[in-house]
N, C-alpha and C positions, 0 to 999 in steps of 0.2 A: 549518514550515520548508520543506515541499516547495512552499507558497504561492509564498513568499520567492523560492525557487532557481527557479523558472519566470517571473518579472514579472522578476527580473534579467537570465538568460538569453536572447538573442536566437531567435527562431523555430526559425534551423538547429540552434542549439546545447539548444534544450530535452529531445531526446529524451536524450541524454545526460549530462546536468546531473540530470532529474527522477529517475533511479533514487538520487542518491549517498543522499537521508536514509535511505529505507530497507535501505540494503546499509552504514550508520553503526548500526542497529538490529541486523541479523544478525552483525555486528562484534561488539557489545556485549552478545551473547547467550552468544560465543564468548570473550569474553574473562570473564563472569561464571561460563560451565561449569569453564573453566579456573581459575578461583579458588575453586571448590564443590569440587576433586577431594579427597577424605581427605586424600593426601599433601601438598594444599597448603594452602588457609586451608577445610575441609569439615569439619573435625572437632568437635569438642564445643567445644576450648578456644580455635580463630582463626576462627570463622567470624563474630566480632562485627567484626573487623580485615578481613575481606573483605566486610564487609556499609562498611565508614566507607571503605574505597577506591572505590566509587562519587563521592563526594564530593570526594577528590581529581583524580578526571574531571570532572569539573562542573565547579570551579574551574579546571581548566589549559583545557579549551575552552572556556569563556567569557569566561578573561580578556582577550583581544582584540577583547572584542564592542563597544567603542565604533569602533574601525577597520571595520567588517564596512560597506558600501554600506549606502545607502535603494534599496531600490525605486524606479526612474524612473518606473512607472507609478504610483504609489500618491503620487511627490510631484506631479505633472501634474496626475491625475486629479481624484484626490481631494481633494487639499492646494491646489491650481489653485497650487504653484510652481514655474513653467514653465522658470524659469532655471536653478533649482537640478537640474531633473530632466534639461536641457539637458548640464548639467556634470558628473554621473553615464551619462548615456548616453557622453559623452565619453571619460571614465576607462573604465568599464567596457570599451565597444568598439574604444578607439583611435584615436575617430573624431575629424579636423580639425574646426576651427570651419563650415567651407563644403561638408562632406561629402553626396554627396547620399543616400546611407544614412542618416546621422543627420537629415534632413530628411525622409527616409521616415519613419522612426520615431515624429518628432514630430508629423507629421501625421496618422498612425495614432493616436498618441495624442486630439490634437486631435476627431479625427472619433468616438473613443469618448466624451469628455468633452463634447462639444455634442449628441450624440442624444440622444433623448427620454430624460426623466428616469427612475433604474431605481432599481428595491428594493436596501435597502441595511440597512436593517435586520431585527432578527428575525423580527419579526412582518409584516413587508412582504415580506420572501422568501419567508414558509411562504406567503402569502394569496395571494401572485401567480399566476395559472396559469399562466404562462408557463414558473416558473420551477421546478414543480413537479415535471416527470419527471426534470432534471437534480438536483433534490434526495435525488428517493427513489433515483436512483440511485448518488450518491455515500455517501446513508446506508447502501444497501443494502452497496456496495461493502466500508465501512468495517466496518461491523457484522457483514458476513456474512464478511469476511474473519477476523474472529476467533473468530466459531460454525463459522467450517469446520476447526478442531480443531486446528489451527496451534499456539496457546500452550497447549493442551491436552495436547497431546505433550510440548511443553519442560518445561511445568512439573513433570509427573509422568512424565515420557520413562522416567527409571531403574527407576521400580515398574514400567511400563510393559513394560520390556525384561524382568525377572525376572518377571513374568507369563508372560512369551516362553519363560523356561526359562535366561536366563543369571544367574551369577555376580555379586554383587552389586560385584566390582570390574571383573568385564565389561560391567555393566550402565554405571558410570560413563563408561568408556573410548566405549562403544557411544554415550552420549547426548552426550560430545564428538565421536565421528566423524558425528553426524546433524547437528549445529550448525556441525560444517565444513563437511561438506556445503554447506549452508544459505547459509555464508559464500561458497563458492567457485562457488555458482551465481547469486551472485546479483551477482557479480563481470561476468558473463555480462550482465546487465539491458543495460546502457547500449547494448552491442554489438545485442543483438537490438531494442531502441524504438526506436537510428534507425534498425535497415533493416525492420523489420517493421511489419507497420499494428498498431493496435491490439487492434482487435476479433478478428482470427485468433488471437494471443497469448492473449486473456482467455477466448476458447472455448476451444480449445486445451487450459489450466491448470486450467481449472474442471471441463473434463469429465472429465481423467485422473485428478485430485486424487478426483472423485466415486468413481471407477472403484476404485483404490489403495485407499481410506477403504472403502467395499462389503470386499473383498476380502480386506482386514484385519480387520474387524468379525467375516467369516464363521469365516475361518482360527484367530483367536484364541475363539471362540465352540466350536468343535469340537477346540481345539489338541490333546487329549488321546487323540482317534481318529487321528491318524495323525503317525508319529513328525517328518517334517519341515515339518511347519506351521506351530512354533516357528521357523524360519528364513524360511520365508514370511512371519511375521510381519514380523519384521524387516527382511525384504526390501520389503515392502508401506508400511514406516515410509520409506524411506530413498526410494524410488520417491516417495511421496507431499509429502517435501521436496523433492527435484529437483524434481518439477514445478510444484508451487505457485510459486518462483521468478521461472517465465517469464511470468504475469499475477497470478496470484491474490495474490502478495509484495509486489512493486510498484508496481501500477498503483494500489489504492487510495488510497495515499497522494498520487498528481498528480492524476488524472483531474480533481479540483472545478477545478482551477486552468485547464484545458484545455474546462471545458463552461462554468464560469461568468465572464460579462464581470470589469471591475474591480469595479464597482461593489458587486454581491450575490456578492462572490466570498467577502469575509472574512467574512461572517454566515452563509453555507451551507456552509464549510470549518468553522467554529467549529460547528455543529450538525451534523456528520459528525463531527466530535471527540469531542462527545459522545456518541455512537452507539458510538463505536469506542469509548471508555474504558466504557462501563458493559457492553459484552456483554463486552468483558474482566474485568470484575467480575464478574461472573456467571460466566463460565467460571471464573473462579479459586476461586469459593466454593461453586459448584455443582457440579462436576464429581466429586469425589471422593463425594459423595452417594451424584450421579446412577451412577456407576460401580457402586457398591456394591450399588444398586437392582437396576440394569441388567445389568451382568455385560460382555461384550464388545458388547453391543447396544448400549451408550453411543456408539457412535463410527457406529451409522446416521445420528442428525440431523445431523450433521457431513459426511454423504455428501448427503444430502437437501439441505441449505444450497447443498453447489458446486454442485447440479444447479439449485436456484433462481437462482445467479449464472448460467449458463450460460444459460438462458430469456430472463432479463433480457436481457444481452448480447446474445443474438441477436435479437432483437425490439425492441431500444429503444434501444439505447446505438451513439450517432452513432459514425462515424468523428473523429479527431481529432488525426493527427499530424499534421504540419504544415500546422496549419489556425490562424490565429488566434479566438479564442473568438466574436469578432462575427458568425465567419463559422458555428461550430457552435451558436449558441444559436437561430437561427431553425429548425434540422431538428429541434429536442425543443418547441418553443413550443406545440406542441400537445398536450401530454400523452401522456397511453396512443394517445391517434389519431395521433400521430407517424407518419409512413410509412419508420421506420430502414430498416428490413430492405432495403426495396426498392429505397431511395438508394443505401445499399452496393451490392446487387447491380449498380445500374446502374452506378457509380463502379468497380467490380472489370470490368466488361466493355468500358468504357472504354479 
């Protein structure tokens, strides 16, 4: 979806377009907390009727999906029809038949679709090396967004909070006001990607998230030596979703779309898909184990993860708002020898 909302959106218009799926995700986090609560469908005897209203969401957004746009770029490029992606750019932008904006476009398009021929399938994106640091970077992104302990919290937030020391009806109240939270920062996204660069956003998110995630590990680990640690805790939860928010939230979901041309965009978004669903799998089946094992040390690798994103980032991960992808796929062409770091710096002193 965030593929989609980026190849639609015009250049100006991407940084704010690219947050809506994932702030449609902390939505649906918020409106599922709120149908978990005892007093609503949480109880022994409605939670099968809150578990079959997902379904009733699925059915009301997608029953307009035959009106939703094609992609201009995907019918050009890809599909090479030129007319049809002419009369989409059309619609979409407003633009006259003789507009020389939509003449930009199409030439942009053009000059993507006659360069030399690119990876496009599975096995031709992982082999490429060109296209390899922009890969392990959006796997990282995707996967490491969910080992940094994000759905780890939601899903067990409540034992979570009465570990903390609250009431198990404070604990409910406490894991809808961490999920509004969640909601109302990330409301936030669109405003801070178009005025902020990327890369300050994703250090930024990654390092604090580290920081918060440490802090709570320790606080919850000793909670029982000093009386307000249990509130530290909590504080350290709530700290740790604000910040996550401002990169570590939403960025993984655009970036593939922002590093990888048309071509090898939809086979290295679909294999960062699968990154992102299996370490969510693993979080969801491993975590209560690993807790059990662990004790409050469970929430170290989860600190450990942001500060790996945070490496990344600074060392390898190009700048990329308003850049079209032609223009950022030759600063990663070279893999780990990439010269990121020192691009940006020159580009910030600019």
């Amino acid at each position: 979806m965030s593929m989609w909302h980026s190849e639609l959106a015009a250049l100006s218009q991407r940084s704010t377009l690219a947050p809506l799926c994932p702030m449609g995700l902390t939505l649906g986090v918020v409106v599922s907390q709120i149908c978990s609560l005892r007093s609503l469908l949480g109880g022994v005897e409605y939670w099968h009727l809150g578990l079959a209203f997902y379904g009733v969401l699925v059915g009301l957004f997608y029953a307009p999906f035959k009106w939703y746009p094609e992609s201009p770029k995907w019918l050009y490029i890809v599909k090479g029809r030129k007319e049809e992606a002419r009369q989409q750019l059309m619609k979409l932008r407003g633009y006259a038949m003789d507009s020389p904006a939509l003449q930009e476009e199409l030439d942009d398009m053009e000059s993507e679709a006659t360069s030399k021929a690119a990876a496009s399938g599975f096995l031709d994106v992982i082999r490429d090396p060109s296209l390899r640091l922009p890969l392990i970077i959006v796997c990282a992104f995707l996967g490491g967004q969910q080992l940094s302990g994000i759905n780890a919290i939601f899903y067990y937030s409540v034992s979570i909070f009465r570990k903390a020391g609250l009431t198990p009806q404070a604990s409910e109240w406490a894991n809808l006001g961490a999920g509004s939270l969640n909601l109302a920062t990330s409301m936030v996204g669109p405003i801070l990607l178009e005025r902020v660069n990327r890369r300050p956003l994703m250090l930024f998110s990654t390092l604090l998230c580290t920081v918060c995630l440490f802090l709570f590990a320790m606080l919850l680990y000793f909670i029982e030596s000093v009386s307000w640690f249990a509130v530290g805790c909590i504080g350290c939860i709530f700290l740790y979703i604000f910040f996550f928010q401002f990169g570590l939230g939403p960025m993984p979901f655009f970036i593939g779309a922002e590093l990888f041309e048309q071509a090898p965009r939809p086979a290295a978004m679909a294999l960062g898909s699968v990154v992102y669903w299996s370490c969510n799998f693993i979080i969801g089946m491993a975590f209560p184990t690993l807790q059990n094992a662990w004790g409050a040390l469970v929430f170290l690798p989860f600190s450990i993860t942001c500060l790996f994103l945070y490496v990344l980032t600074k060392y390898y991960m190009p700048e990329t708002r308003g850049k079209n992808p032609s223009d950022v796929a030759p600063l990663v062409a070279n893999g780990f020898r990439s010269r990121v770091r020192e691009i940006a710096h020159l580009a910030n002193q600019s």
